[in-house]
N, C-alpha and C positions, 0 to 999 in steps of 0.2 A: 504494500500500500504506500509504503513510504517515496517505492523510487518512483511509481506510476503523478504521486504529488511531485519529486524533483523533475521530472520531465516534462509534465505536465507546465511548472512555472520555466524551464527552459525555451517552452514551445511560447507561452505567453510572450517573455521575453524578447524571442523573434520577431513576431510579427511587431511588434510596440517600436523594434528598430526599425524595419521595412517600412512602418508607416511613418516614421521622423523622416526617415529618406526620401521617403517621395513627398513627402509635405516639406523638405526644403529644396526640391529639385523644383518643385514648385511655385518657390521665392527667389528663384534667379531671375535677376533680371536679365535681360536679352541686349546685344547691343543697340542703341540707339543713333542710326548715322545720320550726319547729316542730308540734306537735300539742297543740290546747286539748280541754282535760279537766278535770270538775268536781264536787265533791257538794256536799250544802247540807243540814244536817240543822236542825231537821227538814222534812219536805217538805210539813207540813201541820198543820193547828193552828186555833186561833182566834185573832180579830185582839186586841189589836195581836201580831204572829206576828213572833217573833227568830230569826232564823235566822243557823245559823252558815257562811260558803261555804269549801270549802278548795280550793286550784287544785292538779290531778292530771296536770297536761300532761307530757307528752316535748317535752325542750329540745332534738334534734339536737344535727348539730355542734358549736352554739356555743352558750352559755347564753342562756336566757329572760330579756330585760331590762324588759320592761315587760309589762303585765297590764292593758285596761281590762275591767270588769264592765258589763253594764247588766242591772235586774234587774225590766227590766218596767212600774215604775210611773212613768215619768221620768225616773228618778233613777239614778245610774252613778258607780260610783269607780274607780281606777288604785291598787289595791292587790294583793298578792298572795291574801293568805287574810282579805277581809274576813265584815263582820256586817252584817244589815239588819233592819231592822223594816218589816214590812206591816204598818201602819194601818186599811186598810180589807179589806173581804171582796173575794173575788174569784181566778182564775187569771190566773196570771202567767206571761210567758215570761220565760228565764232567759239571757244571754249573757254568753258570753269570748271575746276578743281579745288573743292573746299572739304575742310578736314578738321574734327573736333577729337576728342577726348578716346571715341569711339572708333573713327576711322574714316574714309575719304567717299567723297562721289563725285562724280565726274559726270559734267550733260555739255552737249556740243550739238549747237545749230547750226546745220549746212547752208549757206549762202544767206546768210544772215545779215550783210552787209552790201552795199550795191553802188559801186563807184562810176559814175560816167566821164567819158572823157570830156575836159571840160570845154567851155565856151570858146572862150576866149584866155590864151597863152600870152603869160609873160616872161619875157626872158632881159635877162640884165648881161652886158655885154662891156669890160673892163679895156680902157685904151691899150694896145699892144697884147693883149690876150694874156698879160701879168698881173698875179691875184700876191702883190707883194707891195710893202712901200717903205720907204724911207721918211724921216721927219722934213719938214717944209715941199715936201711932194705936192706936186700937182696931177689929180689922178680925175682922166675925165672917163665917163658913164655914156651909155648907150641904153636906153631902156626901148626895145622894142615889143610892139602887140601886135597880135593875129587871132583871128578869129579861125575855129576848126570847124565850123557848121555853120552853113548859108540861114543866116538870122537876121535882126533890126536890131540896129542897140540904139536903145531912148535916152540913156545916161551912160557918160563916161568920166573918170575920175582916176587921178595917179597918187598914193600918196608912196613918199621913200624916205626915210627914214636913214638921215645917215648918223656917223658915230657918236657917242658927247665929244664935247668941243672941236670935231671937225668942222671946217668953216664952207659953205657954201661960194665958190670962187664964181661962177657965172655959169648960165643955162642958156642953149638956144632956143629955136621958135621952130622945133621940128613937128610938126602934126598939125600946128596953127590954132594951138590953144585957147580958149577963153580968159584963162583965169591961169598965170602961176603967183603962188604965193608963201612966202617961207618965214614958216612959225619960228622962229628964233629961240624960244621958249623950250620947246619940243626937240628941236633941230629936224623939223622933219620941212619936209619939201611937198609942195599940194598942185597939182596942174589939174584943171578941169576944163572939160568939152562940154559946152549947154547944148549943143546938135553935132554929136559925135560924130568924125570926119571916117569914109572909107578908108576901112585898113587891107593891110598893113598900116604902122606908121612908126618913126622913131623918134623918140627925146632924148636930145644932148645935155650933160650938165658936166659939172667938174666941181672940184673939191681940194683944198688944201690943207695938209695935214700938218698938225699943229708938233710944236720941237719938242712937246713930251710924251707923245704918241709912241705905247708899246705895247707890246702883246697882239693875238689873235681879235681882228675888230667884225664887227659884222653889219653891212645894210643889209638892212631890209626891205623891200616894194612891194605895196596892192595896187592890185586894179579891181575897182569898183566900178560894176556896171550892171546896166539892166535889158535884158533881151527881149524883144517881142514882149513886149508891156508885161515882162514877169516880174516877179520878184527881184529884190537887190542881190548880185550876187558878187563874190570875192575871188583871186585868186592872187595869190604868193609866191615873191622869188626873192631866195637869200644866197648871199655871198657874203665866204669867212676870207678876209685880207689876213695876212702875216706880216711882220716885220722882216725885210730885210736882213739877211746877217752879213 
């Protein structure tokens, strides 16, 4: 009688573990991943094309700590809500990768982005085809514009933007301007067409560089314009000068 009692609370015994074990296999929790999610405004444009990205994911249990992006043309950051410029035409896929406590997800929208080539091209053109100076230099400019699509342009506008304290030396009268006018302020330089002339066309200026001018400098030029009564639109051309050695 006695062993049939020890076996008996042996046998009790057991299942009283069995049932601990499954009632705490039962309280595990499960990983909780994140979920990548994204907009990007805007999602279409002409190049060079700024886009702003904002990241929309669900962090789970435990916060989103890191974010890489990759946006298609190479090129990829590790920030939360970045910005990009497409430079050239073309679709682009768009991905994120975000990762919390738990572990990673990954979502990637194919041609999520849609760059046109754009309207009207600007290109900036350096005296002598040397992108170098020396102090008290005299460096003259070339800004020419083209149109790439048989359009109307309603408005047309230059602005260029040269270094701090390079000095604006003199500008000619190429395209037959409206309006040039230089913000001193700014240092920037403003030429405007009220009834934009057939292009091609080019604009001359020149520049003197001042005797404590060093390092890597950079202009910058927009053309602002508006096509067959659209919208305003932009486009950009930079050039990095170097110092002479």
């Amino acid at each position: 009688m006695k062993k049939l009692r020890i076996l008996h609370c042996i046998s009790c015994a057991l299942c009283l573990l069995l049932l601990s074990g499954m009632a705490g296999k039962g309280c595990i929790e499960e990983p909780d991943l994140p979920e990548a999610a994204f907009v990007g405004t805007p999602q279409e444009g002409y190049a060079p094309l700024h886009v702003d990205f904002a990241d929309r994911s669900r962090s789970g249990n435990s916060l989103i700590h890191s974010w890489k992006w990759s946006f298609g043309d190479g090129k990829s950051v590790s920030k939360r809500n970045p910005s990009h410029v497409y430079d050239k035409p073309g679709r682009y896929d768009v991905g994120l990768t975000v990762s919390n406590a738990d572990g990673s997800h990954h979502v990637e929208r194919a041609g999520y982005i849609t760059v046109h080539e754009p309207i009207l091209h600007l290109e900036r053109q350096v005296y002598g085809g040397e992108r170098e100076y020396s102090p008290g230099d005299i460096i003259g400019i070339t800004l020419r514009l083209e149109v790439n699509q048989s359009v109307s342009l309603s408005a047309l506008a230059l602005q260029e933007h040269l270094p701090p304290g390079w000095e604006l030396f003199q500008y000619g009268s190429g395209g037959a301007p409206d309006l040039v006018h230089h913000r001193s302020e700014a240092n920037r330089l403003e030429v405007i067409w009220y009834a934009p002339p057939a292009l091609p066309l080019e604009f001359n200026y020149a520049m003197r560089v001042p005797e404590n001018a060093f390092g890597p400098q950079r202009l910058t030029g927009e053309a602002l314009y508006r096509a067959d009564a659209g919208a305003l639109q932009s486009n950009t051309a930079r050039t990095q000068l170097t110092r002479r050695q």
